[in-house]
C-alpha positions as CSV (number, residue, x, y, z in Angstrom):
1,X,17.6,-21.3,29.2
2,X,15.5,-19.0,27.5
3,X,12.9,-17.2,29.6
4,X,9.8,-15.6,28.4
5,X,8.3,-12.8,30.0
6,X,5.2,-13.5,30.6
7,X,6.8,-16.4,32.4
8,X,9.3,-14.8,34.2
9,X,5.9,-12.4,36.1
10,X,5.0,-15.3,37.0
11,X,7.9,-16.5,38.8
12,X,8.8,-13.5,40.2
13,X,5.1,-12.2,41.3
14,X,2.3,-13.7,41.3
15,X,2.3,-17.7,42.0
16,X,5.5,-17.3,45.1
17,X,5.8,-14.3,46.1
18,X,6.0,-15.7,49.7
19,X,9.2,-18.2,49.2
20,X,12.4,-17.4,50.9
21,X,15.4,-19.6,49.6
22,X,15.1,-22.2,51.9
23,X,11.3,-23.0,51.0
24,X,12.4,-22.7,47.5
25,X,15.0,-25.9,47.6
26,X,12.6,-27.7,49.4
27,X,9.9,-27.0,46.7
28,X,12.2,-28.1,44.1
29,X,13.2,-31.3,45.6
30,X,9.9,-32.0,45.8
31,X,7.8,-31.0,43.0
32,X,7.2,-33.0,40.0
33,X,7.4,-32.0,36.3
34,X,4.3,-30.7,36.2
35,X,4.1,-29.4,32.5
36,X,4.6,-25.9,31.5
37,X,4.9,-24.9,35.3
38,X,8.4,-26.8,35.2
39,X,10.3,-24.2,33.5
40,X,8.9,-22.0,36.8
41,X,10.1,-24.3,39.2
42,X,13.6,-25.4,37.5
43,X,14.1,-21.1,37.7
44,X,13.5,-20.8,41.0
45,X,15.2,-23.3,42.2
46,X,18.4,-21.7,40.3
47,X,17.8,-18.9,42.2
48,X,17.6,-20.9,45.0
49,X,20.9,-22.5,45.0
50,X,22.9,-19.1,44.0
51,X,21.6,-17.8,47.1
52,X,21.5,-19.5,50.5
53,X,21.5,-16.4,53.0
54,X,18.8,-15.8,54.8
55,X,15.6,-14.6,53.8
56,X,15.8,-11.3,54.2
57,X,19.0,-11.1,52.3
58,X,16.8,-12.9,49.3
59,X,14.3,-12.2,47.2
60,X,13.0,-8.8,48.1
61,X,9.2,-8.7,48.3
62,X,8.5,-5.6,49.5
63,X,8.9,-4.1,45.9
64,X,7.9,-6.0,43.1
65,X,9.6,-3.6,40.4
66,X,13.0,-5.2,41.9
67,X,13.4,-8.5,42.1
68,X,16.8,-8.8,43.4
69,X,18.6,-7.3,46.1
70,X,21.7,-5.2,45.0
71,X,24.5,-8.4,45.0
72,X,27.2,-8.5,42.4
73,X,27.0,-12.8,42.6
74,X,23.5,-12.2,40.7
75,X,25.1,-10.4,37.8
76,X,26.9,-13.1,36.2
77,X,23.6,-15.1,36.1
78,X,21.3,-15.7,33.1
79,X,18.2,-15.3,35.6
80,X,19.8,-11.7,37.1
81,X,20.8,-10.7,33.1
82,X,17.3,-11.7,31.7
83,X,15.7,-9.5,35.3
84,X,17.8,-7.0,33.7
85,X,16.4,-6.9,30.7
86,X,12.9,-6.8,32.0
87,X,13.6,-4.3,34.2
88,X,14.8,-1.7,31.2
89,X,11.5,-2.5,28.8
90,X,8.8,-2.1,32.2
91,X,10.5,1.7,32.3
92,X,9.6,2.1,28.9
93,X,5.6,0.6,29.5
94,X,2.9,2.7,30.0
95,X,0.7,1.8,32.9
96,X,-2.6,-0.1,32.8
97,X,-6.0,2.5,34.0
98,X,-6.7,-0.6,36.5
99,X,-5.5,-1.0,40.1
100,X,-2.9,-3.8,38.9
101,X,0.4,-3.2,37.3
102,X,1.3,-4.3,34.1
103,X,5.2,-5.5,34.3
104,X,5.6,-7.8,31.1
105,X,4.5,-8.0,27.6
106,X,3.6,-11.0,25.9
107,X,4.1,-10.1,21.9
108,X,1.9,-6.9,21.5
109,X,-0.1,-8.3,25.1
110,X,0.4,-6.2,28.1
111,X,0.1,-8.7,30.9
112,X,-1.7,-8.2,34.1
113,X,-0.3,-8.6,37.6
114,X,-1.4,-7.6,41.7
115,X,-0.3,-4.4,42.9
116,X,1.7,-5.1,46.4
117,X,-0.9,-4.1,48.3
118,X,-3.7,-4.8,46.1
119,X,-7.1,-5.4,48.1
120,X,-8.2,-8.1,45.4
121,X,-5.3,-10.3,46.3
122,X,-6.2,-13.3,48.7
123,X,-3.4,-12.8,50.4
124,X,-3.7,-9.0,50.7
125,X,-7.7,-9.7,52.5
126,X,-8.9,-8.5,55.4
127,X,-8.7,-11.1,58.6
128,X,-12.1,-10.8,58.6
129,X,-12.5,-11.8,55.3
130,X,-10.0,-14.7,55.7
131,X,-11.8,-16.4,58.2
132,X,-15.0,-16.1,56.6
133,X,-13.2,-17.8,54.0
134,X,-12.1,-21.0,57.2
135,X,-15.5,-21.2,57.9
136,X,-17.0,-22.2,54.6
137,X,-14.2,-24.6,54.1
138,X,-15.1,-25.8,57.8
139,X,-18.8,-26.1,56.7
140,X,-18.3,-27.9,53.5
141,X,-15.9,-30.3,54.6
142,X,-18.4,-31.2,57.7
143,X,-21.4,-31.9,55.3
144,X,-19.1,-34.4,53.2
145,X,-18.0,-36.1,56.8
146,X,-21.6,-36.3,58.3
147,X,-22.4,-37.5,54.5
148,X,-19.9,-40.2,54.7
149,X,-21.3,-41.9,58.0
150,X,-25.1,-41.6,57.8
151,X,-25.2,-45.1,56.9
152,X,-23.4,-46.5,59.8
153,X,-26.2,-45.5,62.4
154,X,-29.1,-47.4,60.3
155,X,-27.6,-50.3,58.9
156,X,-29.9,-52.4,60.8
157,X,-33.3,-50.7,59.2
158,X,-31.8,-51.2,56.4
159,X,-30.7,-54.5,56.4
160,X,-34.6,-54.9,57.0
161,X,-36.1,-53.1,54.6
162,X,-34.3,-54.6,51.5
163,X,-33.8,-58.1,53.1
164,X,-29.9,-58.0,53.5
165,X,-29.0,-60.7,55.5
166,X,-25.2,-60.8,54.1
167,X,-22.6,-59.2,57.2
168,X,-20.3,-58.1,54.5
169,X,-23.3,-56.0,52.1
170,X,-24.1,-54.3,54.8
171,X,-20.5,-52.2,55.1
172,X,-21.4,-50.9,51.4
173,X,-23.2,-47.8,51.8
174,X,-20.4,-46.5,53.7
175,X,-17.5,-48.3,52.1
176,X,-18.7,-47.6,48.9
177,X,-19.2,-43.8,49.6
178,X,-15.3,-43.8,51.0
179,X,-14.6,-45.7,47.3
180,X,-16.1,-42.1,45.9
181,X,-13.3,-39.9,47.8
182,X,-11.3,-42.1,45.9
183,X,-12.1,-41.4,42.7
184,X,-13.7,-37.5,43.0
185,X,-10.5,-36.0,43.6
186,X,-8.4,-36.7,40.7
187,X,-10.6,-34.7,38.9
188,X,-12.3,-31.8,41.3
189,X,-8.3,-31.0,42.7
190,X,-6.8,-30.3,38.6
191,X,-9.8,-28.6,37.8
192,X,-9.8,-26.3,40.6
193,X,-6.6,-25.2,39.5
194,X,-7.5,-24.3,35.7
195,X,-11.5,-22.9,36.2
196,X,-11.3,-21.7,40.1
197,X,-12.1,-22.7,43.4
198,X,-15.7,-21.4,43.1
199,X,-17.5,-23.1,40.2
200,X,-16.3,-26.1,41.1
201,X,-17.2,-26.1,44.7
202,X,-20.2,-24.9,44.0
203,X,-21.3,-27.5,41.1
204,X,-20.0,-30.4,43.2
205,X,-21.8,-29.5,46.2
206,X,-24.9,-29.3,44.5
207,X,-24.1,-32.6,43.3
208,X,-23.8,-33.8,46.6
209,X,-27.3,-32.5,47.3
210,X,-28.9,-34.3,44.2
211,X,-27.5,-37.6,45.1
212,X,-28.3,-37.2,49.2
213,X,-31.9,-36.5,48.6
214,X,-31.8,-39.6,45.9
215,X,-30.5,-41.9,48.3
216,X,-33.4,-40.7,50.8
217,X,-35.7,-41.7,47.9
218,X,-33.9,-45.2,47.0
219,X,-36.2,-48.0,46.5
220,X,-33.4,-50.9,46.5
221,X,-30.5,-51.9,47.6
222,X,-28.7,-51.0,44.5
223,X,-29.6,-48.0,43.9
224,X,-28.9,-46.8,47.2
225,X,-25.9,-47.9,46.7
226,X,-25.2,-46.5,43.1
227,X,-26.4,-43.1,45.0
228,X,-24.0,-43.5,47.9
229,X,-20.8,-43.5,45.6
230,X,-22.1,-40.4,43.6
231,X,-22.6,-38.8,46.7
232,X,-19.1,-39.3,47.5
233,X,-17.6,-38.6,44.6
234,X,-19.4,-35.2,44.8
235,X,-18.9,-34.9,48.4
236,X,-14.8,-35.2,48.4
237,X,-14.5,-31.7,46.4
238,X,-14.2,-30.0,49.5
239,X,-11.8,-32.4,51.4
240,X,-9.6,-32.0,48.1
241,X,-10.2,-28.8,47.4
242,X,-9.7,-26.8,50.6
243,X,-6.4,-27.3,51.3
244,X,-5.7,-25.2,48.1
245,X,-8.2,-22.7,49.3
246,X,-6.4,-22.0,52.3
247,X,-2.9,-21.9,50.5
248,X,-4.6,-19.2,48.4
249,X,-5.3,-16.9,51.2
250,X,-2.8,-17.6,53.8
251,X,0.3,-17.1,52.5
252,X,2.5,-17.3,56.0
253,X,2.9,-21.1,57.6
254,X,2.3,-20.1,61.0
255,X,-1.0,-18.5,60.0
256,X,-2.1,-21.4,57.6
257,X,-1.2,-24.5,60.6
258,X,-3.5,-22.9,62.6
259,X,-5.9,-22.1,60.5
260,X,-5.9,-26.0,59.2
261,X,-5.4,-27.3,63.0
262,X,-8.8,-25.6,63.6
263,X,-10.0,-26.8,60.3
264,X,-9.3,-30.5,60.9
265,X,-10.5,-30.6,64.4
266,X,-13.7,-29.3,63.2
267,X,-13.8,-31.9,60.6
268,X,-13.8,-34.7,63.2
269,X,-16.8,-33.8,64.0
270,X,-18.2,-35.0,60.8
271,X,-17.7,-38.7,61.4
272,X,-18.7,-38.7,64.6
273,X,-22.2,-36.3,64.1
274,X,-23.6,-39.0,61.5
275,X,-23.8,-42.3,63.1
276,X,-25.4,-40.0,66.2
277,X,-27.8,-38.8,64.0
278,X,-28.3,-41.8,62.4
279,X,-29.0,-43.6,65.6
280,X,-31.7,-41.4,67.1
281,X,-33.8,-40.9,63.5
282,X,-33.3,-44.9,62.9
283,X,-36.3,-45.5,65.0
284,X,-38.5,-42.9,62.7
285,X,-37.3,-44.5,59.1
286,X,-33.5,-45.7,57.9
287,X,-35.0,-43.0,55.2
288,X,-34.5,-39.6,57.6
289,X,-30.6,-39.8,58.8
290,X,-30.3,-38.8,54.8
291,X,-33.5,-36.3,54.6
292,X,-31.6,-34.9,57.8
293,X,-28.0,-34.8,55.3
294,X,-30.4,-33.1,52.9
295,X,-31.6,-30.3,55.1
296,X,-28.1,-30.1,56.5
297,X,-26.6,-29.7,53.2
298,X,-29.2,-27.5,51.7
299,X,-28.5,-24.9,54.1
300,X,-24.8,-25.3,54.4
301,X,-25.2,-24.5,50.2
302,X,-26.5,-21.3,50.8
303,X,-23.1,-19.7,52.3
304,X,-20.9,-21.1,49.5
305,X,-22.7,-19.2,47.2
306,X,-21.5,-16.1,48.8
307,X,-17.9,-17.1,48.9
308,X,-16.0,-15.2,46.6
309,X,-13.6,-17.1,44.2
310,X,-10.3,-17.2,46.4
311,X,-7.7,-18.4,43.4
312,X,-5.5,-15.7,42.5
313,X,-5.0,-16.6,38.9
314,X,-8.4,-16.1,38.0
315,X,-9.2,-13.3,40.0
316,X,-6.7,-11.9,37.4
317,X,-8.3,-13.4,34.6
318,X,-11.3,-12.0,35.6
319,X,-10.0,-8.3,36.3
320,X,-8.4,-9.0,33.1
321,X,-12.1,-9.7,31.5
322,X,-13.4,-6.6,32.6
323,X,-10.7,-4.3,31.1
324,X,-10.5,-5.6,27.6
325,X,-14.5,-4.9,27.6
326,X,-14.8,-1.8,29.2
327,X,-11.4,-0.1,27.4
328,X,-10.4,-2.4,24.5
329,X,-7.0,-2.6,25.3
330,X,-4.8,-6.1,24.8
331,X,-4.1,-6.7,28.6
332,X,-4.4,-10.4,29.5
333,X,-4.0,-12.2,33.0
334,X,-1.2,-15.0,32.4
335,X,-3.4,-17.7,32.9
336,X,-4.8,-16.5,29.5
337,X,-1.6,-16.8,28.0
338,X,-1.3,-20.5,29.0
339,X,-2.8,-22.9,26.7
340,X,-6.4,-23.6,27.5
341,X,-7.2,-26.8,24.0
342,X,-8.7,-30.0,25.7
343,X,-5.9,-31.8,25.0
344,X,-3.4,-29.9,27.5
345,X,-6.3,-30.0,30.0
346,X,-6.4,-33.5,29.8
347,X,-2.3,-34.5,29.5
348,X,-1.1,-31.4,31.8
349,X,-4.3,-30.9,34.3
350,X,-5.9,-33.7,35.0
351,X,-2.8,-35.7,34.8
352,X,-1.0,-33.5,37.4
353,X,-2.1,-35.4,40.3
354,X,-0.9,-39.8,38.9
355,X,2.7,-37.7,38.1
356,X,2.7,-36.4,41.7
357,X,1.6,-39.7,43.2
358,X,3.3,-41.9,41.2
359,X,6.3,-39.6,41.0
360,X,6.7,-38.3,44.0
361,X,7.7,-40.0,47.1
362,X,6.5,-37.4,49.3
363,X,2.8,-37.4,48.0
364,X,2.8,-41.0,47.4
365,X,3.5,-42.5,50.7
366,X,1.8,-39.9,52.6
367,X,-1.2,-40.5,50.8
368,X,-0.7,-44.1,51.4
369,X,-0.2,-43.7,55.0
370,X,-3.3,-41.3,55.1
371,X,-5.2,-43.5,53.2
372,X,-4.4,-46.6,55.5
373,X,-5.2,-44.0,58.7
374,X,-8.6,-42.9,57.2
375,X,-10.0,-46.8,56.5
376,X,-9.1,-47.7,60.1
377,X,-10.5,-44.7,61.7
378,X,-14.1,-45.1,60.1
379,X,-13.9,-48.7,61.2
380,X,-14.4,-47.6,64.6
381,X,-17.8,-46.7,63.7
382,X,-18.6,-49.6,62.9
383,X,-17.3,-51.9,65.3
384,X,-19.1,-49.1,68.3
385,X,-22.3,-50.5,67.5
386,X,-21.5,-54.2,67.4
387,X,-19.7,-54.1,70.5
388,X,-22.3,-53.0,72.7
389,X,-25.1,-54.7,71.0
390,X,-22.8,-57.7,71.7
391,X,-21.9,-56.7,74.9
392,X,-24.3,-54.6,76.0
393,X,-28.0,-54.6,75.2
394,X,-28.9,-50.7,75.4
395,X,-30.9,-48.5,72.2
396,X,-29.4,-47.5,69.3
397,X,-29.0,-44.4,69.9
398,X,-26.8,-45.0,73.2
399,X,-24.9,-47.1,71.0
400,X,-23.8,-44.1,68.7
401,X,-23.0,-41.8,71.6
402,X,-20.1,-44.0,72.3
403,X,-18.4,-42.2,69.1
404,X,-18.2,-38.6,71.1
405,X,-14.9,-40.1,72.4
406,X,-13.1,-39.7,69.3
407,X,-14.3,-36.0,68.9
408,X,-12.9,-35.2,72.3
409,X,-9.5,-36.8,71.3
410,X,-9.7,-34.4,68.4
411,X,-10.4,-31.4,70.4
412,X,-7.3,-32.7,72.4
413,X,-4.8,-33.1,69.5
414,X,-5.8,-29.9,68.4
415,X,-4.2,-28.6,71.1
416,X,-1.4,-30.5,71.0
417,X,-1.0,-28.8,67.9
418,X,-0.9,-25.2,69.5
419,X,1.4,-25.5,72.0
420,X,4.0,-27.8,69.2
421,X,3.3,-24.4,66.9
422,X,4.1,-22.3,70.3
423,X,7.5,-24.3,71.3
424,X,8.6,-24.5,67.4
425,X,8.1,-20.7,67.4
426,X,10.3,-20.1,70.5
427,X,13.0,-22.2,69.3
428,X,13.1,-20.8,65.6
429,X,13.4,-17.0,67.9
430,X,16.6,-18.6,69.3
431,X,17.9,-19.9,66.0
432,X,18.1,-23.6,67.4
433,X,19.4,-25.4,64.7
434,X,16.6,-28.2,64.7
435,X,14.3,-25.5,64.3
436,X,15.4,-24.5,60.9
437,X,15.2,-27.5,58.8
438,X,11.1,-28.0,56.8
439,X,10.6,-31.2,58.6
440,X,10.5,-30.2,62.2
441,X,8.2,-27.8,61.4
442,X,5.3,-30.4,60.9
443,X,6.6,-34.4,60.8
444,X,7.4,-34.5,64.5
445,X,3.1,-34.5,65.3
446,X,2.6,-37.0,63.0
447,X,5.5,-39.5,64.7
448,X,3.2,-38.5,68.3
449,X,-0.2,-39.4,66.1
450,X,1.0,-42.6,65.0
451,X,2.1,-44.6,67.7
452,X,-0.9,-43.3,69.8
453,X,-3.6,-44.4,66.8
454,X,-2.0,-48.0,67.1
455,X,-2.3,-48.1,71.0
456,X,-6.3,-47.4,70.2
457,X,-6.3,-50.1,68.1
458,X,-5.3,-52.7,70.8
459,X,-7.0,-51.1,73.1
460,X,-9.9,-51.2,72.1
461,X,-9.5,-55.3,70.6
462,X,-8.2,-56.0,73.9
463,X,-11.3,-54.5,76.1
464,X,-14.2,-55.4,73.7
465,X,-15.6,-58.0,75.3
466,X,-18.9,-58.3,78.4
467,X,-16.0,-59.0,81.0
468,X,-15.0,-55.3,80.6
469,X,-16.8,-52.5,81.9
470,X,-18.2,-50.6,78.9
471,X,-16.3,-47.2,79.7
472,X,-12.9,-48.9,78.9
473,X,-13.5,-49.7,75.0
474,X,-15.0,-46.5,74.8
475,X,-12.3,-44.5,76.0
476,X,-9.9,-46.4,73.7
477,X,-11.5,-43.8,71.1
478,X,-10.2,-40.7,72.5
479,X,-6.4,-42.0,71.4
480,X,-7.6,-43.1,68.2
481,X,-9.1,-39.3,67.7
482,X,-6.1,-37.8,68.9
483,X,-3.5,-40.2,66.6
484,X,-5.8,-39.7,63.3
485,X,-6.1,-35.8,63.7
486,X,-2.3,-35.1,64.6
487,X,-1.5,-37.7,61.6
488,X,-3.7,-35.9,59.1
489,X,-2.9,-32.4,60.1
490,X,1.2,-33.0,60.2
491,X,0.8,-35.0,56.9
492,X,-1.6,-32.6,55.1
493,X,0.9,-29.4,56.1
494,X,3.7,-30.6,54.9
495,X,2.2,-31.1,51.4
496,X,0.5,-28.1,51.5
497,X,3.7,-26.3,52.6
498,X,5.9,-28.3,49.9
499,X,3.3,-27.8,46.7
500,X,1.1,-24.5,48.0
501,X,-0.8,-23.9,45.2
502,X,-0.8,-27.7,43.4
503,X,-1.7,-28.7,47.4
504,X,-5.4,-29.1,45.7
């Protein structure tokens, strides 16, 4: 198989330079055909299966000038003779003025490339810097979650103000908004991938704060709802979105699981700060939960316009930008060298993500299974509320309190997560042979989440009814929050850990 250059720098440099072999087979199994990043993959992997040592008798990272390790089994290869080959025309290439190397050529192109220990690469940032970087995604993603249950606290001010008396209208302003993370996605994830993390987080969040203040000012039932799915469709950017941010910064798994264990417990807050809200500005007008999103939102829009773009791709793009202007010279980022017509947008972009769900069994029952987790965990909130007004006849706002069960489940799974992360690192330090293969390192949690989420369901049917006292359907909330947090974290891992840089 013939292999370009500019091609080949990619493989070999920029998009995995953190892959030992083993990661590699699993990424081939796994990924899709996902256009001209095929010919990348189907590479790899060969490299994959001609070496199945150990990762530090792989790939050698450490110097990027040499992509293999001195082996005679490489030399009979076509991937080891065309590494040859490059490696004779780079000691005849002059050297780019910029901090980055320029490796390849691409025609009379010199293309651009991170240094090893280039400062402007993600993964090369300051800790510091990096969780800057966790807390904006933490911030983002909480706005979206308060966003998505605002409505559930003040369904019954607003079931009087527009004269709903139908049960089943009055589950639209949330439902409908879910119906938005649906649909926002399949566009905001592809498009992340070809214009940056930044523009598009930025433009859809100030989407998000358009439609929230609209649906403050709806005047019917309608429109509110019209504004509710906008607002979702907006507001699932960053729940689609960040999970590629985080792959673009923390390259080692250890790092990234903890980093995303913190992430999703923090998320959980979300869906269990709105309907509180909600219940305690209800009294005032079913108009201020969202004035309340607004002001929430507005603030939380200031910090991500100080994030800095975080894909790596474009930060070469960009470098690239700057020294065609300021020196003249042809040097390109390999981004640039991709076609960019609105026809391979639309077939190789935006279709990436129905090939990997409809493709993929990986992505396609996980998403499934998420999907099914996500519907039944927001139906907690709503059946709270007409429990106790059922059972119990106590304000509004006690009503939404009983939701601060499910955050303290979540603050429990997280640390179920920690110590799992702990006990997997001891045994992998012993060389257990469980602790080598991909899916113990994340699918175990998720076989803990599920059965316990189930038990929360029936716990929670079985004690919601006056016999009861009202602390036992309430506590049934603290396994549902620890069975949907270890679910989505084990789940949303191993995708992240199988795709990295498609995980958007």
């Amino acid at each position: 198989m013939a292999l370009q250059e500019s091609t080949f720098l990619r493989i070999a440099i920029v998009d995995f330079p953190g892959f030992s072999r083993q990661a590699l087979l699993l990424f081939q199994k796994r990924a899709p055909r996902l256009g001209q990043d095929d010919q990348r993959i189907r590479c790899l992997a060969r490299a994959a299966r001609e070496d199945r040592q150990p990762r530090h008798n792989s790939i050698k990272h450490t110097n990027k000038d040499t992509f293999f390790h001195d082996n005679t089994k490489y030399k009979d290869s076509e991937l080891y003779q065309a590494e040859s080959q490059r490696q004779a025309r780079l000691a005849a290439m002059p050297r780019s003025r910029s901090r980055s190397r320029t490796p390849s050529t691409h025609g009379s192109n010199t293309v651009l490339e991170f240094d090893n220990n280039d400062p402007a690469d993600p993964h090369n940032w300051p800790f510091r810097k990096k969780a800057s970087i966790l807390a904006v995604g933490i911030v983002a993603v909480l706005n979206s979650t308060i966003g998505s249950s605002l409505a559930s606290g003040v369904m019954p001010e607003i079931a009087a103000h527009f004269s709903i008396t139908n049960q089943e209208q009055l589950v639209l302003p949330t439902s409908i908004f879910l119906l938005g993370y649906v649909v926002g996605p399949l566009g905001w994830g592809p498009l992340s991938e070809a214009l940056g993390r930044y523009p598009i987080l930025i433009s859809s969040f100030s989407g998000y704060v358009i439609w929230m203040m609209a649906s403050a000012l709806a005047p019917t039932w309608a429109s509110l709802n019209v504004f509710r799915f906008l607002s979702g469709v907006c507001a699932s950017c960053p729940i689609s979105v960040v999970g590629g941010l985080f792959a673009d910064v923390f390259n080692d798994l250890v790092t990234r699981g903890r980093a995303l264990s913190i992430f999703m417990a923090s998320t959980c807050l979300g869906p269990v700060a709105g309907p509180i809200i909600s219940g305690f500005l209800a009294p005032v007008s079913w108009r201020w939960p969202f004035w309340a999103g607004l002001i929430i939102a507005g603030v939380s829009w200031l910090f991500l316009l100080i994030t800095p773009e975080t894909y790596g791709p474009i930060i070469l793009k960009k470098r690239a930008q700057d020294i065609r202007k300021k020196t003249g010279e042809e040097i390109y980022a390999p981004i640039e060298l991709e076609t960019t017509n609105w026809v391979d947008l639309l077939v190789t972009v935006l279709a990436r993500p129905f090939r990997m769900l409809f493709l993929e069994p990986l992505v396609l029952f996980s998403c499934l299974f998420q999907a099914y987790v996500y519907g039944l965990f927001y139906m907690f909130f709503f059946a709270f509320p007409i429990i106790y007004e059922v059972c119990i006849s106590t304000l509004q706002s006690d009503r939404t309190l009983t939701v601060v069960a499910v955050a303290v489940g979540s603050g429990i799974a997280c640390g179920i997560y920690l110590t799992w992360d702990y006990v997997l690192q001891n045994a992998q330090h012993q060389r257990k042979p469980w602790s080598l293969k991909e899916e113990y390192r994340r699918l175990p949690l998720a076989c803990i989440g599920g059965p316990l989420f189930a038990v929360s369901l029936f716990w929670l049917g079985w004690a919601a009814r006056p016999t009861v006292h009202w602390i036992v359907p309430v506590l049934a909330g603290v396994p549902c929050g620890i069975g949907y947090l270890l679910i989505f974290m084990a789940l949303l891992n191993y995708i992240i850990d199988a795709y990295a840089v498609f995980a958007a």
